[in-house]
N, C-alpha and C positions, 0 to 999 in steps of 0.2 A: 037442519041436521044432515041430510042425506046431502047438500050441495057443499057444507064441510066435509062429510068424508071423501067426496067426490074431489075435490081440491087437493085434500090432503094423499088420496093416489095418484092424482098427477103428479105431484108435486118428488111424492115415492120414487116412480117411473123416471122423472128427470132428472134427479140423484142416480138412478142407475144405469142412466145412459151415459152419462158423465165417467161413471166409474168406468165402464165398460173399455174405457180409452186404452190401450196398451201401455202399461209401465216398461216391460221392453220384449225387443221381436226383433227379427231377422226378416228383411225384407230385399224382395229382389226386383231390380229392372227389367225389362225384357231383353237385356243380352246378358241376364244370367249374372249379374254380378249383382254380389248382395252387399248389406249392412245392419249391422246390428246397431242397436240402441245403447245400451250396457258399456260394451266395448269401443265407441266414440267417443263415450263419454267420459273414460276412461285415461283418452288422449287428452283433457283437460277443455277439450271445445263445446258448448251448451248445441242446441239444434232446437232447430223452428222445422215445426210440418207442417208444411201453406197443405189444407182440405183444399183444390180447387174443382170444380165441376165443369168438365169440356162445354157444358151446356150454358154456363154462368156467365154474362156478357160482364159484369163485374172483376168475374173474376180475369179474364180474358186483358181488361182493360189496365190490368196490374200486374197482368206478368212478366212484362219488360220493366221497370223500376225492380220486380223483385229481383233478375235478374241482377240489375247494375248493383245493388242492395250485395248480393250473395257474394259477387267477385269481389266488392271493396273490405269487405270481413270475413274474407275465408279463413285467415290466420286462428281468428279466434271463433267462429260461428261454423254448422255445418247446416246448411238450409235444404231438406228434403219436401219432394211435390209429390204429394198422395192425390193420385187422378182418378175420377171416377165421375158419373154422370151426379149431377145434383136435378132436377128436374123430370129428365126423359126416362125413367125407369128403376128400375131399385138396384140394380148394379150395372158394370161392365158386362157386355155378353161376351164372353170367351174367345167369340170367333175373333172380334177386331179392337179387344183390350191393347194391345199391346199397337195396333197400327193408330187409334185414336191418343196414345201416348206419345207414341215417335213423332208422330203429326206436331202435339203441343210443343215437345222439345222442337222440332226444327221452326216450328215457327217464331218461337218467342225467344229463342237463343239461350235455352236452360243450359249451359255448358259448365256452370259453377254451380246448378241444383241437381240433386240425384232424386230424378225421378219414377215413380213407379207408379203401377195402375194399382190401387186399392177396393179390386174388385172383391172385397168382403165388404166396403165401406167402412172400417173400424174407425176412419177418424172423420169418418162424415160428423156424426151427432147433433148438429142443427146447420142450420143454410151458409152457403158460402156466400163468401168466403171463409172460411176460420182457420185459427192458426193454434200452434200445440209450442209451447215452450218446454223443452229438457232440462234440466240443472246438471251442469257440470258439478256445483257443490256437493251435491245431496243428491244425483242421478233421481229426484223428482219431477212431475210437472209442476209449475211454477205459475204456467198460465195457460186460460185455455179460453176464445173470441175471439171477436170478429174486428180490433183494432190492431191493425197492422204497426203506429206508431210504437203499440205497449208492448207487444210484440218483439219488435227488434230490439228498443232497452234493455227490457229483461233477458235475450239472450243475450247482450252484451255484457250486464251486470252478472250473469252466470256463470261466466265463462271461466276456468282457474289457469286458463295457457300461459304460461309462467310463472305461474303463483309459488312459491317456497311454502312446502308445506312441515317445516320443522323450527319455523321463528316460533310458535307458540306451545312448543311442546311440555313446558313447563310448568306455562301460563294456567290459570284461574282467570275465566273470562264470564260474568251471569249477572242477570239484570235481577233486582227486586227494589219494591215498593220506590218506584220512579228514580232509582240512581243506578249506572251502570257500574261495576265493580270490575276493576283493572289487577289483579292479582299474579303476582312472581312475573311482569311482562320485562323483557330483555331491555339492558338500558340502553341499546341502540335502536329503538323502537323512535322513529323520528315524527310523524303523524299516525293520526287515524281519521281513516274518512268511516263516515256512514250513511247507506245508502238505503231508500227503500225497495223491496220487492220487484219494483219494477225500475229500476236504475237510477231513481231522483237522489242527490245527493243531499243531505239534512242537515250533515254537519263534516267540516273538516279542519283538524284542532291539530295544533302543535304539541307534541308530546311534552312533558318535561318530566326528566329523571324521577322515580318513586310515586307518581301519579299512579293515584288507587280508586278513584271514583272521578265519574261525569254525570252529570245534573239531567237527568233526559225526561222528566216529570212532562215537559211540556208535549211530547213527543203525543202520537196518536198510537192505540195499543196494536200490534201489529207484527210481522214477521223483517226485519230490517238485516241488510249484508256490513258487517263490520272488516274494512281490509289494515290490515297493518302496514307499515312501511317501514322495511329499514335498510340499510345499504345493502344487507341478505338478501333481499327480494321482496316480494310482497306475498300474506298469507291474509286469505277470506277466513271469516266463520259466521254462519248462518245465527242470529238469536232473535227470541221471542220480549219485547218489551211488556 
């Protein structure tokens, strides 16, 4: 009994470290230029916050790809580097927070990552590497480990930089009992892709005019991006299967 209750506060504990993560903040480099979380995402671009630990050989060994990673998807991604020790001590010490930062930028060539010492640790919450997905959709986290591939899908799938967000305005778009329901969708509605959570593409179907249901019984229950397409642009909406 006492090694289930014991279980069951760890378990508490790691539910609230989780939480603890920042939904959104204003954060600054050390030349004083800041950004906010909210207001990026606002611009329609999702953001990944690589956790790296100066100390983490791991981490160290992945910061050039992220780099080339960050420059080839700026358009649609904003990649931030929360620095702080993961090993040597419980935070930056204040004297050379900001010289152990500048060091990782000049060395790794962060010139498309906006980095900052995260000497509170707020996005530490377990070993690095780890990484923090934004939603441009839904200005939530979306994802939160230590798999860099899941990682940049997901913000890619997040992302709305372009997206037209009045092709659905009229629309009835809601899933029940394994059929998705297509309701008042514009007749220039030319596909619809749908993708999971983390960018895998499930299904991409050809519209036709007055189409009111899609068959998705087989689907896995789950949180899935539905994009529309029409010569308009294209418009996401987040649903729950």
């Amino acid at each position: 009994m006492k090694k289930i209750v014991l279980i069951t506060i760890i378990a508490l504990f790691a539910d609230a470290a989780i939480a603890q993560v920042p939904s959104n903040r204003t954060v600054f480099d050390c030349s004083s230029n800041s950004k906010n979380i909210y207001t990026t995402l606002a611009t329609g671009k999702s953001i990944i916050i690589l956790h790296k630990g100066v100390d983490c050989s791991i981490c160290r060994s992945a910061a050039p790809g992220w780099q080339t990673w960050a420059a080839a998807n700026t358009t649609n991604v904003e990649v931030w580097g929360a620095l702080t020790y993961t090993y040597s001590g419980s935070a930056f010490p204040l004297s050379n927070s900001c010289t152990l930062t500048n060091n990782w930028v000049t060395t790794y060539g962060w010139n498309d990552i906006f980095t900052f010492p995260d000497s509170n640790r707020l996005w530490v919450q377990a070993a690095s590497p780890r990484y923090y997905v934004y939603s441009a959709i839904d200005s939530t986290i979306v994802y939160q480990g230590p798999n860099s591939a899941i990682a940049r899908s997901t913000a890619i799938a997040q992302s709305t930089v372009g997206i037209n967000r009045t092709i659905l305005r009229n629309a009835k778009v809601f899933s029940y009992n394994g059929q998705l329901f297509l309701k008042n969708l514009p007749e220039d509605i030319r596909t619809l892709t749908i993708l999971t959570i983390n960018g895998q593409v499930v299904l991409e179907k050809a519209m036709q005019i007055n189409q009111e249901n899609i068959d998705v019984s087989e689907f896995k229950r789950g949180t899935y991006i539905l994009k529309f397409t029409s010569p308009k642009g294209i418009e996401s909406k987040k649903l729950i299967f």
